[in-house]
ZAMARGU-4260 file (C-alpha; in steps of 0.2 Angstrom, whole numbers, plus 5000, padded with zeros to 4 digits):
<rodrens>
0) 5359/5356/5412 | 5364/5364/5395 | 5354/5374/5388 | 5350/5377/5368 | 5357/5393/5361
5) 5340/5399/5350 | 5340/5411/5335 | 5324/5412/5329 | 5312/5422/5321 | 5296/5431/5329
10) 5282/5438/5323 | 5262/5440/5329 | 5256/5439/5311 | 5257/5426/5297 | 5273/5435/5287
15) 5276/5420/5277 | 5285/5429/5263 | 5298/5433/5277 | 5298/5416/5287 | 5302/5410/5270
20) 5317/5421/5268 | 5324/5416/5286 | 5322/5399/5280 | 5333/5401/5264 | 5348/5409/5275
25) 5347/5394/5288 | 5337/5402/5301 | 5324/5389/5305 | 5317/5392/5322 | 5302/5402/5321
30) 5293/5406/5336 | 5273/5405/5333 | 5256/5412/5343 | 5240/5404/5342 | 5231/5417/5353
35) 5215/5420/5359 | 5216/5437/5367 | 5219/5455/5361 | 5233/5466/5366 | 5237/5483/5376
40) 5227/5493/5361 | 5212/5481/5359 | 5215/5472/5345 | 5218/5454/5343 | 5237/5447/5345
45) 5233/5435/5331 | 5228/5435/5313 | 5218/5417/5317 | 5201/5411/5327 | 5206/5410/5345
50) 5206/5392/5347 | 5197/5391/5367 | 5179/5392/5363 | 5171/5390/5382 | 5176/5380/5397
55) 5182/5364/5390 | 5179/5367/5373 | 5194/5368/5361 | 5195/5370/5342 | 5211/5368/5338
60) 5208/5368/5318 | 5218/5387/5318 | 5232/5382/5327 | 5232/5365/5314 | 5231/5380/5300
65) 5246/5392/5309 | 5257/5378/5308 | 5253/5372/5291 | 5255/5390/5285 | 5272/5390/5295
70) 5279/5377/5286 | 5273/5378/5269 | 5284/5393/5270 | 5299/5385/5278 | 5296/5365/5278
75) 5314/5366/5290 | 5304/5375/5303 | 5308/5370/5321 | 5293/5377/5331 | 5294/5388/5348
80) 5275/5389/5353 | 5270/5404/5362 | 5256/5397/5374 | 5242/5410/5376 | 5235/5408/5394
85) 5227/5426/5397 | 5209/5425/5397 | 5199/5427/5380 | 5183/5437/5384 | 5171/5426/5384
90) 5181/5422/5401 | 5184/5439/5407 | 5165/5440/5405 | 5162/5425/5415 | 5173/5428/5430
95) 5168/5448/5431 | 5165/5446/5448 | 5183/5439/5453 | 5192/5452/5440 | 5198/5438/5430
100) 5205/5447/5415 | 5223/5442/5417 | 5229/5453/5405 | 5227/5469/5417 | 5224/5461/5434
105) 5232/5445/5435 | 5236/5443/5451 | 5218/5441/5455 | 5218/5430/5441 | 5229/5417/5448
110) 5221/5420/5465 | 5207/5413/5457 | 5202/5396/5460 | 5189/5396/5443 | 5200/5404/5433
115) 5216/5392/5437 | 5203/5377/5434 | 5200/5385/5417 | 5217/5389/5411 | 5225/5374/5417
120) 5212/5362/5407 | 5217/5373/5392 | 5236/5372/5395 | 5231/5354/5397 | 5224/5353/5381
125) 5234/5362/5368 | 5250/5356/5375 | 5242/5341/5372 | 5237/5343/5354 | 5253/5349/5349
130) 5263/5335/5357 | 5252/5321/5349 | 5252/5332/5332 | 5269/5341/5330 | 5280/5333/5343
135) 5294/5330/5329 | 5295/5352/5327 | 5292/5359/5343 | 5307/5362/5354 | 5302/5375/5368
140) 5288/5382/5375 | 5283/5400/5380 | 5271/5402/5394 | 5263/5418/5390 | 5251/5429/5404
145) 5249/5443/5411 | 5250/5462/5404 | 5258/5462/5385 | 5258/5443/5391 | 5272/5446/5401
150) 5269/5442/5419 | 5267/5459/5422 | 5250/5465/5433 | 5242/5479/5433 | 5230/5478/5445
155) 5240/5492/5455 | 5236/5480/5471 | 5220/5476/5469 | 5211/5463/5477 | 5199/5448/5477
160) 5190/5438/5490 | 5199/5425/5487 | 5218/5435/5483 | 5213/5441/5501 | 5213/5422/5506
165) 5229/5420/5499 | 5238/5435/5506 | 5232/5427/5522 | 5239/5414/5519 | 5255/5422/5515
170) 5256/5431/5533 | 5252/5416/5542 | 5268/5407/5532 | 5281/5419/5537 | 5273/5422/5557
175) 5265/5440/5553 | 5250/5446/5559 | 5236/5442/5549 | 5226/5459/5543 | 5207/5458/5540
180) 5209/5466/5522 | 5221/5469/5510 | 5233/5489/5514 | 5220/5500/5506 | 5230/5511/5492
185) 5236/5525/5502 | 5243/5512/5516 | 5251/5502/5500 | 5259/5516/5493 | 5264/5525/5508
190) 5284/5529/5509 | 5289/5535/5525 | 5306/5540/5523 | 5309/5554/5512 | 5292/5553/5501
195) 5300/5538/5494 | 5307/5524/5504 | 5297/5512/5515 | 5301/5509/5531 | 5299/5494/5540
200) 5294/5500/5557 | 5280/5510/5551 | 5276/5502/5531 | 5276/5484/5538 | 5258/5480/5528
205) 5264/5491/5513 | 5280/5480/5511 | 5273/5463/5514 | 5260/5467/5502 | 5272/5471/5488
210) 5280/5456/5490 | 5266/5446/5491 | 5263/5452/5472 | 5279/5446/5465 | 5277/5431/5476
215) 5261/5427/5468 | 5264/5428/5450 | 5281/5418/5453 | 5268/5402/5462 | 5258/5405/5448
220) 5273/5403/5434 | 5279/5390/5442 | 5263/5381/5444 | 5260/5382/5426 | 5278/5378/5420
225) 5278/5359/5432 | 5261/5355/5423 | 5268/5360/5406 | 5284/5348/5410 | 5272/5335/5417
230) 5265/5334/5397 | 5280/5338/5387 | 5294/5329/5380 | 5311/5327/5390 | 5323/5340/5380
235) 5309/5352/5376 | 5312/5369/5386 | 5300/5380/5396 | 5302/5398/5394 | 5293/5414/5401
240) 5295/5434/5401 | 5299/5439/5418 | 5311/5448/5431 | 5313/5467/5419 | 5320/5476/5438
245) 5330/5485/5428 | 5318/5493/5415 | 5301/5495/5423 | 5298/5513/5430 | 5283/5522/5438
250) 5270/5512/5446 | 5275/5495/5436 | 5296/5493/5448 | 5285/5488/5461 | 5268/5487/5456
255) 5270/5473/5443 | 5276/5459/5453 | 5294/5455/5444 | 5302/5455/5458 | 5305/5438/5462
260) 5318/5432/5448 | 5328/5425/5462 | 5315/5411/5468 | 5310/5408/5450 | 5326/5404/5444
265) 5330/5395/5460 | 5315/5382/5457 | 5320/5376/5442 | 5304/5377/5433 | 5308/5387/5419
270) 5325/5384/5408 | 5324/5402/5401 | 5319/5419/5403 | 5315/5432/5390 | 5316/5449/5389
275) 5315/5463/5375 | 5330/5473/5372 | 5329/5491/5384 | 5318/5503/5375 | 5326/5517/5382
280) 5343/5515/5373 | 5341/5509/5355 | 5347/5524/5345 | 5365/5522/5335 | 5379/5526/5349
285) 5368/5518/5361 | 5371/5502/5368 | 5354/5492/5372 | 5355/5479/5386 | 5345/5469/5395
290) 5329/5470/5407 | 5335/5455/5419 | 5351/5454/5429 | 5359/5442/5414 | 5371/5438/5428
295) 5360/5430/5439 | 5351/5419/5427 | 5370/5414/5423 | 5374/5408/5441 | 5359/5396/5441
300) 5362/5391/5425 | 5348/5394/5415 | 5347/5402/5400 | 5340/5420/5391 | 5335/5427/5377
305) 5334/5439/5370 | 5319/5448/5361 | 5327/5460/5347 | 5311/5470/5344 | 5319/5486/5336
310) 5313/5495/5326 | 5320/5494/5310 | 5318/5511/5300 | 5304/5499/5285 | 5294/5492/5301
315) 5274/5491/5300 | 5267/5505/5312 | 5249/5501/5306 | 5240/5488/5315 | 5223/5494/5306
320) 5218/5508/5294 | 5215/5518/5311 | 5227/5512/5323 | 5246/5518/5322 | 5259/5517/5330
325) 5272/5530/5335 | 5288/5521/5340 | 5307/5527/5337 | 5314/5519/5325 | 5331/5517/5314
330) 5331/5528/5301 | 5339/5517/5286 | 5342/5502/5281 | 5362/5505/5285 | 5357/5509/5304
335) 5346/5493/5304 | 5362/5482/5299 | 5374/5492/5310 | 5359/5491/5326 | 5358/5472/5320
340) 5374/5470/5321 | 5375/5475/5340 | 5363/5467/5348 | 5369/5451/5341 | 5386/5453/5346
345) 5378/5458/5363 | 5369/5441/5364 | 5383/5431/5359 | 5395/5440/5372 | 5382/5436/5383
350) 5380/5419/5379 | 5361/5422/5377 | 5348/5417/5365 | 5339/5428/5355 | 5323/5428/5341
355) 5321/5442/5328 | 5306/5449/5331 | 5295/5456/5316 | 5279/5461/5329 | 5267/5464/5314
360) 5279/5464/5301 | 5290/5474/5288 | 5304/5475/5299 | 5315/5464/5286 | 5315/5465/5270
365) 5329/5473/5260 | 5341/5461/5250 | 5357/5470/5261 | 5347/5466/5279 | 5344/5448/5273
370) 5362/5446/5267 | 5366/5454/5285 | 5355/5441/5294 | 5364/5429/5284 | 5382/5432/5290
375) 5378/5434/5308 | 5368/5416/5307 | 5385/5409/5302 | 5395/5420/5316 | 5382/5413/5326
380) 5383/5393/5323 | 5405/5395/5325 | 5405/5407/5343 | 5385/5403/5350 | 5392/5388/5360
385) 5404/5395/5368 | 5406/5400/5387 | 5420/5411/5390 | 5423/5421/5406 | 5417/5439/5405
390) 5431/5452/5404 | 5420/5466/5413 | 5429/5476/5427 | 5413/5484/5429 | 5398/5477/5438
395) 5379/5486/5442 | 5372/5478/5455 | 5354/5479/5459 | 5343/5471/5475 | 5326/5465/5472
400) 5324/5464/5490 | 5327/5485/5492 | 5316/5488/5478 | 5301/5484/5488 | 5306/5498/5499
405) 5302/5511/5487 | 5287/5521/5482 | 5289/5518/5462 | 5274/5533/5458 | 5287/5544/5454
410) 5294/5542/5434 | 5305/5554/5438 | 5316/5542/5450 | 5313/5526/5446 | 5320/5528/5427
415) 5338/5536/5435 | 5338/5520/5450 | 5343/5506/5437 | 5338/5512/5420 | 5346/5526/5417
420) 5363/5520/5425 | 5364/5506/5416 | 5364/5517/5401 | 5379/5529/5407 | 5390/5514/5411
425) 5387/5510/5390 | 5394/5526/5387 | 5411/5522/5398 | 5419/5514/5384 | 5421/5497/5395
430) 5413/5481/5397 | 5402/5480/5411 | 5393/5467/5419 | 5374/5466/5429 | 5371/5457/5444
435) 5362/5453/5458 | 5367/5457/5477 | 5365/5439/5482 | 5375/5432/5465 | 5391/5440/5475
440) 5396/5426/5486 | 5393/5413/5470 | 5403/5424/5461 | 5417/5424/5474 | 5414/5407/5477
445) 5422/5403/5461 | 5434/5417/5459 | 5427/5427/5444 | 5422/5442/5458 | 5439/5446/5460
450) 5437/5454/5443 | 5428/5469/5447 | 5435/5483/5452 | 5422/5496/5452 | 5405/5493/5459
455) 5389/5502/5455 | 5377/5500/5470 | 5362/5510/5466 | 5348/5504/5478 | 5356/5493/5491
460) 5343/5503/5504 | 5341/5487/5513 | 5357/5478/5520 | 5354/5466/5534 | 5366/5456/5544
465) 5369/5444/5531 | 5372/5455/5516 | 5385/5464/5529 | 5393/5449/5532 | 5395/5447/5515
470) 5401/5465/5511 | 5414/5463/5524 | 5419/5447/5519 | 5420/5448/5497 | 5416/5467/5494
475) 5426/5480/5506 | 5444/5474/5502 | 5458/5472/5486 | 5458/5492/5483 | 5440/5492/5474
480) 5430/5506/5472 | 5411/5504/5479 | 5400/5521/5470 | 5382/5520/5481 | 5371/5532/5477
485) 5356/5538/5486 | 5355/5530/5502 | 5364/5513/5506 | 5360/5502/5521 | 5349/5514/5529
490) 5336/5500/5534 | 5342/5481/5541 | 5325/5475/5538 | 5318/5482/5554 | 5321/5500/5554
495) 5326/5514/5544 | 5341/5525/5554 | 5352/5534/5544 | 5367/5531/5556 | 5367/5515/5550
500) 5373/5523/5530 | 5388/5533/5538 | 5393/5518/5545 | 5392/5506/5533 | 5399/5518/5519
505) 5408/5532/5531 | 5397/5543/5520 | 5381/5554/5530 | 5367/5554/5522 | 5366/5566/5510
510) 5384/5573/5510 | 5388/5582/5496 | 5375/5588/5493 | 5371/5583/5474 | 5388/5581/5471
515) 5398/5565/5472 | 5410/5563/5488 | 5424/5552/5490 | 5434/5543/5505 | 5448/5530/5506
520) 5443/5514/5518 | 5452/5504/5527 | 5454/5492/5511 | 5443/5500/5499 | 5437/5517/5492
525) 5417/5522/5495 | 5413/5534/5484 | 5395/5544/5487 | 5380/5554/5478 | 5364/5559/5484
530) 5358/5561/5467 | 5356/5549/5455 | 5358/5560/5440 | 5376/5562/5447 | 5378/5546/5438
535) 5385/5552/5422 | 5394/5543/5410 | 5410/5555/5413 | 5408/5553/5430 | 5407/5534/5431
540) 5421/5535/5418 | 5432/5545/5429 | 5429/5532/5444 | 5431/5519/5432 | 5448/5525/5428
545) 5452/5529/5446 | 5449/5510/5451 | 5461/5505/5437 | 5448/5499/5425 | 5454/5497/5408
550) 5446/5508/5397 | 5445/5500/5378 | 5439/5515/5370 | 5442/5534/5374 | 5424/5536/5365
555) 5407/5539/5375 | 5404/5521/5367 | 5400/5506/5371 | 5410/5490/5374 | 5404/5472/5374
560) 5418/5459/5379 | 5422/5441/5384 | 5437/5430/5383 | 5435/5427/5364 | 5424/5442/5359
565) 5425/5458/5358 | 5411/5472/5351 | 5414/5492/5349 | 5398/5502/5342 | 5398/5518/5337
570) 5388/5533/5329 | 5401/5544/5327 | 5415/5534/5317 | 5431/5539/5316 | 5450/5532/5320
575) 5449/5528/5338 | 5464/5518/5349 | 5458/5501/5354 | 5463/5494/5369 | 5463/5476/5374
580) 5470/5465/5390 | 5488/5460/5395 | 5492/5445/5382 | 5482/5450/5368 | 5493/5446/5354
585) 5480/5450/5338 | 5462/5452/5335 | 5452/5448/5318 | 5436/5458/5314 | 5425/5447/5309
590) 5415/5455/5296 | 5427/5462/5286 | 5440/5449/5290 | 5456/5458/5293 | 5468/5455/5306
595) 5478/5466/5317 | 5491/5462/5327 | 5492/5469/5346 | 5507/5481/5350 | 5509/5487/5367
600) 5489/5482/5369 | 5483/5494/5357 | 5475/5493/5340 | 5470/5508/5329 | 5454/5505/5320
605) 5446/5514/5308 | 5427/5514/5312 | 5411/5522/5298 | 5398/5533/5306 | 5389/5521/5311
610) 5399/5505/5317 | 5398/5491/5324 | 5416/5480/5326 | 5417/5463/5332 | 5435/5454/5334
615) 5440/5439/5337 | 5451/5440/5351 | 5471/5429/5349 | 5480/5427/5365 | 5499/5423/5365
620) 5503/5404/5365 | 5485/5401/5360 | 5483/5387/5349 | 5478/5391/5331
</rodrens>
């Protein structure tokens, strides 16, 4: 299926003024909210009534008003409704003795038996409304549960009678022995191997549990998202926030259930996932990315967006007179252009969606940000459709599965495992790609694995017989360099030994001690750290240049690039070297419209402090 490329505009509260703006530059798609609960500080998500009053009992006069509003500021609007489903009180309230609020425990939420009746004659109902009412302006759906309505639970693994039933349940499907409770918290968050990794022989219950969780809120998505389709139009897509492996940290890696990305995108529920941008790498230099493994909603061919909720240097801090918020921000209006810039360009190398998100408003509002948003739309509408082949070198790969294995209490670890790596290899000054251990054999499949020639394996603690058999058969070979880093392969799903990590990697555990250790394989090169933080940026540069990896900028900057695109952002400025790929022949930068031609693959460019390039890239016998 091909899936529509959104650029939309976001925001919680009726900014009309702004809607209208983004109307006038030709951004039409505004994503709207009729909500009925209140967020992570207690006040409401929406400036309008809630619009579930009771069980069965609906006024959907606000939403009717929401809309109206919408498009007396735009009459153009194409609508993307945000779906509320987390309870209002008056249903927390009702439901106290199952822990029903969704937005903090929602796995016992969907355990519920009352509370899915409840929410799935709601869905029922507005879904309804709006197709009877506005089926001419809506073109997606956002499913929206869980913390921050995110999927996310933060229960820490608490438990209901009947969430209990269906972790029984659960055992009995995949032949486990059934326990007569839930793992009580010490047992849940036990970690055996080195105060951080589980192991199976002795973790069992800790392990299943956690996997249970992820399971759980993936049924629940998927149940909601086949009754949505049952009532919506064919064309209309289904979209929900889920899968964030590679930003979530202490007690939330594990804990919050976004593991199972995989099965979700398998089933075929949903036709897009959505994520904010990282928050932990927004500042000028920087180079954002994603929360989901992008690659792998690629291979099943779905789509993502991409939620640009930065914040701009004018944004809206105040939710009430007493309530503030203290977020970083940009700090002019030429850093929210040049960020702008970036994250578009990252999206449309991507070949994701995105929506500008205005959360309570003021983040767009000078004439020179409007103009800005104005060129991208048109950059946007001529190279949004494409699907070039990445020209990464470069790929992180990250295993849901081993995840489970850890003890995520620690804030410490769990920001260096993913987070913190992905943001080193922004600093290389190449393009890099992120994916999933079991996207590998896809990828080889159909040939583009043979482009990487560096691997980043950060938390491959489990491999079993099958992921060997698929190292040996696509990984360890062609002269690539694999960099593992704390322990790799020390459990095959039954055990933990770690004899098993010197033979798969012909590094003991631990060698080195916090340095990084090298050794030549038969047809490849393992390289080895104990430490995460040994996961520098000049480190993964210097392995990145040892594998033969192109380097397109000498800069700690980073690089975006496909087939057609190429992005270089920078805080610094400066005349820097650009280097681009055998059979280059000239690039155009396409705001400022100047061409370069390509001599012996190199183009000096002069970049402002701060930047953000995008070229066009011309290949020899390309046609004009």
């Amino acid at each position: 299926m091909t899936h529509r490329k959104f650029f939309a505009y976001r925001s919680f509260w009726p900014e009309l003024e702004t809607i209208r703006k983004f109307g006038q530059i030709g951004i039409d798609q505004v994503a709207f909210f009729p909500g009925n609960s209140a967020n992570s500080l207690g006040e409401p998500y929406s400036k309008y009534p809630s619009n579930w009053l009771w069980f069965d009992n609906y006024d959907f006069t606000p939403v009717e008003r929401q809309i109206n509003d919408i498009l007396s500021a735009n009459p153009n609007a194409e609508l993307i409704a945000m779906l509320d489903l987390n309870s209002p009180l008056w249903l927390q309230r009702q439901l106290a003795g199952e822990n029903c609020d969704s937005f903090t425990n929602l796995s016992e939420a969907l355990a519920s038996s009352r509370w899915g009746e409840a929410t799935e004659a709601y869905l029922r109902a507005i879904i309804g409304y709006l197709e009877e009412n506005y089926d001419d302006r809506i073109c997606a759906y956002v499913l929206a549960c869980g913390y921050t309505d995110e999927w996310m639970d933060y229960s820490d693994g608490g438990d209901s009678p009947e969430k209990y039933h269906r972790y029984a349940e659960y055992c009995r499907r995949h032949n486990w022995s059934v326990p007569v409770d839930v793992p009580q918290r010490s047992v849940r968050n036990h970690a055996s191997f080195d105060e951080l990794l589980r192991d199976p022989a002795v973790d069992a219950e800790a392990l299943n549990y956690w996997r249970f969780t992820s399971d759980l809120i993936v049924d629940g998505i998927v149940h909601f998202a086949r009754l949505a389709r049952s009532l919506i139009r064919t064309g209309v897509e289904i979209g929900v926030f889920y899968g964030y492996i590679l930003e979530l940290t202490s007690n939330r890696l594990v804990r919050s259930g976004h593991l199972a990305y995989e099965r979700l995108l398998a089933d075929g529920a949903v036709d897009f996932l959505i994520s904010p941008g990282t928050y932990s790498h927004r500042q000028m230099g920087a180079g954002g990315g994603f929360m989901i493994p992008d690659g792998t909603i690629r291979r099943y061919g779905k789509n993502y967006l991409h939620e640009c909720d930065q914040r701009t240097h004018c944004f809206n801090a105040n939710l009430t007179d007493v309530v503030k918020l203290e977020f970083f921000h940009w700090k002019d209006e030429n850093e929210d252009i040049i960020g702008m810039r970036r994250e578009m360009a990252l999206s449309l190398i991507k070949h994701t969606s995105l929506w500008w998100f205005d959360m309570w408003g003021g983040y767009y509002q000078s004439e020179a940000v409007f103009e800005n948003l104005r060129v991208m739309r048109e950059l946007w509408k001529k190279y949004s459709e494409g699907d070039e082949e990445s020209l990464a070198e470069i790929a992180l790969v990250v295993d849901p599965a081993s995840i489970c294995y850890l003890d995520d209490s620690s804030e410490e670890i769990t920001a260096k495992i993913h987070r913190n790596v992905r943001n080193s290899l922004n600093a290389v000054g190449a393009p890099f790609d992120v994916i999933s251990f079991n996207d590998i054999a896809a990828l080889a499949e159909t040939g583009e694995f043979r482009r990487y020639k560096l691997l980043i394996v950060p938390s491959l603690y489990e491999v079993t017989s099958a992921k060997r058999e698929i190292l040996e058969k696509f990984v360890f070979r062609a002269g690539r360099t694999v960099f593992w880093l704390y322990g790799a392969g020390l459990s095959d799903g039954e055990t933990i030994d770690v004899a098993r990590m010197e033979e798969l990697t012909g590094h003991r555990f631990g060698a080195g001690g916090g340095g990084v250790v090298g050794r030549a394989m038969a047809e490849w090169n393992s390289v080895y750290a104990r430490n995460y933080d040994a996961a520098t940026p000049a480190q993964l540069k210097r392995l990145a240049l040892e594998a033969g990896v192109t380097i397109w900028i000498d800069a700690a900057e980073p690089v975006f690039a496909n087939r057609r695109l190429a992005c270089f952002h920078t805080a610094c400025g400066g005349v820097w070297k650009l280097r681009f790929p055998e059979g280059v022949a000239a690039v155009t930068e396409l705001y400022s419209g100047k061409r370069f031609d390509v001599e012996e693959g190199c183009v000096e460019y002069s970049f402002a402090a701060p930047d953000t390039a995008l070229f066009e890239l011309k290949w020899m016998n390309q046609e004009q």
